[in-house]
N, C-alpha and C positions, 0 to 999 in steps of 0.2 A: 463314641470311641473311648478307649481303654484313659488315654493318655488327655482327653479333651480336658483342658486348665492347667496343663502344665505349661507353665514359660519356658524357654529354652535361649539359649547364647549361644552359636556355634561359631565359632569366630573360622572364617572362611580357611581353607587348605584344598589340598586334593588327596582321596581316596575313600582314607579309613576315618578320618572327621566327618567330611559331608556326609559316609556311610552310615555312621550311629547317629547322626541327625535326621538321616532319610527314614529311617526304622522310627526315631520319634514322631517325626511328622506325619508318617504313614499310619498312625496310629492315634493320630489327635492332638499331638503336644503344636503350641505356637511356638516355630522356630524362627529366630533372629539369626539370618547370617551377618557377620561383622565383616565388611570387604575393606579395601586398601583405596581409597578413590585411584582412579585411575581405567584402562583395558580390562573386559572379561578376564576372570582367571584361568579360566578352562574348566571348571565343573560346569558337571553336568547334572548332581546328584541334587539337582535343587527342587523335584517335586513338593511342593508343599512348602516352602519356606517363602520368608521374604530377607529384604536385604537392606541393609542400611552403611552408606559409606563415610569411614570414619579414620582420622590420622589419627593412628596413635600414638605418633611419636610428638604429636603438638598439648602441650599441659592440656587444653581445652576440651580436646578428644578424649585425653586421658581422666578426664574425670565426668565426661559422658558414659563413658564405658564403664566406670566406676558406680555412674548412677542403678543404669541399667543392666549389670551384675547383681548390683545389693537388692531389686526387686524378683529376680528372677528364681525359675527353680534348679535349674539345672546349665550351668555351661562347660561349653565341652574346648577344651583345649589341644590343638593339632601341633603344635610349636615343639622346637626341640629344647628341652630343659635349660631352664632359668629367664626365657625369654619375656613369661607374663612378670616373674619378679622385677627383672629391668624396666619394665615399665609399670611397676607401680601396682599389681593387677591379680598377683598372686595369691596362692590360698589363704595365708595368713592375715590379711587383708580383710576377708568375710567369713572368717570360721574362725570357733573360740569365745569365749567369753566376751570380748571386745568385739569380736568382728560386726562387720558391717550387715551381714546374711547367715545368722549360723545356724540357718534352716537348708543352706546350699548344696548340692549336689555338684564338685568341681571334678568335673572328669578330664584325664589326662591321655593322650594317646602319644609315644614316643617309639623308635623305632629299634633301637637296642634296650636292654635292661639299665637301670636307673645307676645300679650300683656297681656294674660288671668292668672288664677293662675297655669295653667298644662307647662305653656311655657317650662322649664326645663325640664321635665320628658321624659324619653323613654317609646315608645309605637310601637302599629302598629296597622293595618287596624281594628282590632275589635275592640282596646281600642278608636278609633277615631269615629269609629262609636256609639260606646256607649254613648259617651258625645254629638253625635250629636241630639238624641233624639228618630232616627229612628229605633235603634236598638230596640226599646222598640214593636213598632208598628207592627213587623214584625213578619209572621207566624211560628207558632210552637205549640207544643201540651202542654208541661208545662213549658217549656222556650223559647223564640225567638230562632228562627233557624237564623245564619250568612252566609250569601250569597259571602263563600269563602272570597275572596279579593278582591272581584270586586268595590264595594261601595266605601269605602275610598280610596286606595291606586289607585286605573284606573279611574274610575267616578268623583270621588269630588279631584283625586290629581291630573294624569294624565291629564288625559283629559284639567281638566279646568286650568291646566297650560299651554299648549298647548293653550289655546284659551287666557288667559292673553296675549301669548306672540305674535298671529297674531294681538289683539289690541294694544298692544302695535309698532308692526311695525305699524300699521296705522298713529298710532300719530306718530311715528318719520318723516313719511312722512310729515306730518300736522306741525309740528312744528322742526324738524329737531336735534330734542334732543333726549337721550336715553333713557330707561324710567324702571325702577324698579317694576319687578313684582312679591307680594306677594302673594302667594298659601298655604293655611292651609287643610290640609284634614278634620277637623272636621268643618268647615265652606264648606269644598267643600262639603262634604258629606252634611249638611243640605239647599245646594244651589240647588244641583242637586235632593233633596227631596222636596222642597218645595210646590210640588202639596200634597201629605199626610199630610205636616206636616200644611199647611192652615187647610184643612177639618179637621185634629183633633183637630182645636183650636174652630171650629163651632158645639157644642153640638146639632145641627138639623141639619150636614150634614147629607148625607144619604151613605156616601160614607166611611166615619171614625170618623164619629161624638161619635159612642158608645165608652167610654174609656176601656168598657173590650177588650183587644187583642184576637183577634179569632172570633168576634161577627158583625164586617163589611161586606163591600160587599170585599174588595179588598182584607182582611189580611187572609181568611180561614175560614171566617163567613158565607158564603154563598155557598149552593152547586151547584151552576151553573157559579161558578170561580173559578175553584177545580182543585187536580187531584184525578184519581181513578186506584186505581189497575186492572190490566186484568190477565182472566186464563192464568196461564203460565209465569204470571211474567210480567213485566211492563209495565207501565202507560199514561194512557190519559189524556191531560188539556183538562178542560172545561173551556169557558171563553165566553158564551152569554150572555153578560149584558143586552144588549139590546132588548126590545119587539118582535120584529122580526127574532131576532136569534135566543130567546131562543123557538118559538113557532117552527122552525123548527129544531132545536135540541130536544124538548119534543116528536115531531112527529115521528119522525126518529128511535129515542131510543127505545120509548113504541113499535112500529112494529119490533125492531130487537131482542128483547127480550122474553121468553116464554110468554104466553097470561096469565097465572094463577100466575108470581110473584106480589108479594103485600109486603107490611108491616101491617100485621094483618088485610089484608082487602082492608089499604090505598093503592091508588094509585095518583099521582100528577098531577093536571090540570093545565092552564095557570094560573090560580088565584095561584097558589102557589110559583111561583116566587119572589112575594113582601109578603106573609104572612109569616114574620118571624117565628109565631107559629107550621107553618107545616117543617120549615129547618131541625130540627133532622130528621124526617120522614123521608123526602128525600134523605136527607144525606145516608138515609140506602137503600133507594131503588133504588139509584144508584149505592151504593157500591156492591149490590146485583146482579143488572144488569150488568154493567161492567165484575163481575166475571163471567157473563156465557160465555163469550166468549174469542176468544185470542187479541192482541194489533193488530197483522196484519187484523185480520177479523175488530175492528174497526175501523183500519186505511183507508181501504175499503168502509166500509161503511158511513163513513163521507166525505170521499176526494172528492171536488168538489164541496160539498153543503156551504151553508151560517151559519152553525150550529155554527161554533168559535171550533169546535173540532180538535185537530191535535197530535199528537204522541210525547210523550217526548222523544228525540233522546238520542242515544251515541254520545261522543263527534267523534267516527270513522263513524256512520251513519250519524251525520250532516256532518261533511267532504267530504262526499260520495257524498249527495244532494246538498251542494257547490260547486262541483267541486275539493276542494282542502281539504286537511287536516289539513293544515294551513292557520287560517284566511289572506283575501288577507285585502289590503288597503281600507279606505272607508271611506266617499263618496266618489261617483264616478265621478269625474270633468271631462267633457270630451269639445272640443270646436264642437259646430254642424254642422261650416263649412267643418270640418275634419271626413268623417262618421270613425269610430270606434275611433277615436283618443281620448287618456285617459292618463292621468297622474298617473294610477294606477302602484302600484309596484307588484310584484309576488311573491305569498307565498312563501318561502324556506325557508331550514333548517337552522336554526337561530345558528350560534357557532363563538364568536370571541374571539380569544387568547389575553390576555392582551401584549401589546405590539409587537402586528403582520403587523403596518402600522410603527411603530416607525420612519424608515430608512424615507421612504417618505412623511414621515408629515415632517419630519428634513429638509428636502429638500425645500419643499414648504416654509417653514419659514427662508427659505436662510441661514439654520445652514451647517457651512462648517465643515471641516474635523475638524482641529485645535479646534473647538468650541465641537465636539463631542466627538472627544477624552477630552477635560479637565470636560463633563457632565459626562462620562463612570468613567473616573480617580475620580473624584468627587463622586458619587455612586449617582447620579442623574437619568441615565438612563443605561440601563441593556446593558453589552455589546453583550449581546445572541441574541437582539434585532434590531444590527445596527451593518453597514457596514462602516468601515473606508477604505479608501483609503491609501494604503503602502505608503510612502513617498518615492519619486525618490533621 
């Protein structure tokens, strides 16, 4: 695997932390999640990781956590700014001349920009998305519809912290230093948008140039990047943008349909594709069509062709057609000397107890008996969690 010897810190959150520790893991790094002793936290993103539970508000934790930082290659910080400073744990700490790790890779994930006037404020995935801009642009009938959590918290936080922190190994290669990496979800989200958010700054795109929302090619404006209801309950995406698909998708449709539906007569030619004027029209005599039949008979009847039609799944029927029900690793890095050889990890059920690795992370960091009994005595780490050794 790509990332196999690298150490990792991922001091426990939910989303867009455990995300770029999932992506390390997934890829070979040894992730350390850091939990809170105490109730699960509710992630789920723990494939591949282990856990070790630690108070960090007790000196003793604090300078476990401090040990096992300064060995490590990379920790990823979910906290809202200033948080690892107060306890003693911050960048400055292990990078620099002085520091403790100045080989370290401190990645930082926060949910407004660092510097901007929201820096303080609590928020989450919609509130970030809304100041990114995109939430404006995005379909809906009389408000923008939110695309769950995926945008800010996986997309613009996840993800591109994750990819901060393989540039940032690169430079440490490059220059032998550690390297501080700053991740905001409302910058990630309008980084990972930036194809939309261009075209709506150009009033003659033709792609998002109109500033009413609903009225583009991309946002819901156009019926040939749709979806449509089917008899029986649900839904087809349409998506022929282009000249060539959409002429075998208009072909396709009008033969699978009754010969006498219309809209008052109208029926859709190739010229109706780019005549805005005729998109309500259509709008209906799709909605029309679609309803005469079921999703499986359309499924059918499009599978195979070049039309851009394809079935909106359940999240158990895509799993189905996956293979797994759980998404596996991806990409798929394989070497092509080695036929099937991959570095991919295997979907499983994802459930880690806080403080379920405790005993063997202890070990790994050359914590002896003597040492775990004064973190246990100390209320630093849980003794439900670790094994002492009886004194002979």
């Amino acid at each position: 695997m790509a990332l196999a010897g690298l150490k990792v810190i991922e001091f426990g959150g939910l989303a867009p932390g455990p995300f770029a520790g999932l992506v390390l893991a997934d890829n070979g790094a040894a992730v350390i999640r850091v939990d809170r002793p105490g109730p699960s936290s509710g992630d789920v993103l723990c494939r591949g990781k282990r856990s070790i539970a630690v108070d960090s508000k007790v000196p003793g934790g604090r300078e476990l956590l401090k040990k096992m930082i300064a060995s490590a290659d990379v920790v990823i910080d979910p906290f809202r700014p200033g948080v690892m400073e107060r306890l003693g744990l911050g960048p400055e700490v292990f990078l620099g001349d002085v520091g403790l790790n100045r080989r370290l890779v401190y990645a930082r994930i926060v949910g407004f920009p660092r510097t901007g006037p929201h820096k303080d404020m609590a928020g989450h995935d919609l509130n970030y998305v809304a100041l990114s801009g995109v939430l404006s642009m995005l379909p809906g009938r009389s408000k923008p519809a939110f695309p769950l959590n995926i945008l800010a918290d996986f997309a613009g936080g996840g993800l591109i912290c994750a990819a901060g922190i393989l540039l940032a190994l690169f430079e440490r290669e490059r220059s032998g230093k550690g390297q501080v990496v700053n991740a905001d979800m409302v910058s990630g989200s309008r980084y990972v948008s930036i194809f939309p958010l261009i075209h709506g700054l150009n009033p003659n795109s033709p792609i998002m140039g109109n500033t009413n929302r609903g009225s583009n090619l991309l946002d819901g404006g156009s019926p040939f990047y749709n979806l449509y209801t089917c008899k029986g309950g649900g839904w087809m995406s349409v998506g022929c943008l282009e000249p060539q698909f959409f002429k075998v998708f208009l072909e396709l449709f009008v033969k699978s349909i009754p010969a006498d539906l219309s809209v008052d007569g109208w029926k859709p030619t190739l010229s109706s594709q780019l005549n805005c004027d005729e998109w309500p029209r259509f709008f209906e005599f799709l909605e029309k069509g679609f309803m005469t039949n079921t999703k499986d008979y359309w499924t059918r009847t499009f599978h195979g062709t070049e039309a851009c039609v394809v079935p909106v799944l359940s999240p158990k029927e895509a799993g189905a057609l996956a293979g797994s029900l759980l998404p596996e690793a991806h990409p798929v890095v394989k070497n092509h000397s080695i036929p099937g050889a991959s570095q991919v990890a295997q979907a499983q059920p994802s459930a880690l107890n806080p403080g379920e690795h405790t005993d063997e992370i202890l070990e790994e960091f050359s914590v002896g008996d003597d040492e775990k009994r004064a973190l246990v005595e100390a209320g630093a780490i849980c003794k439900t969690t670790t094994r002492i050794r009886a004194k002979l």
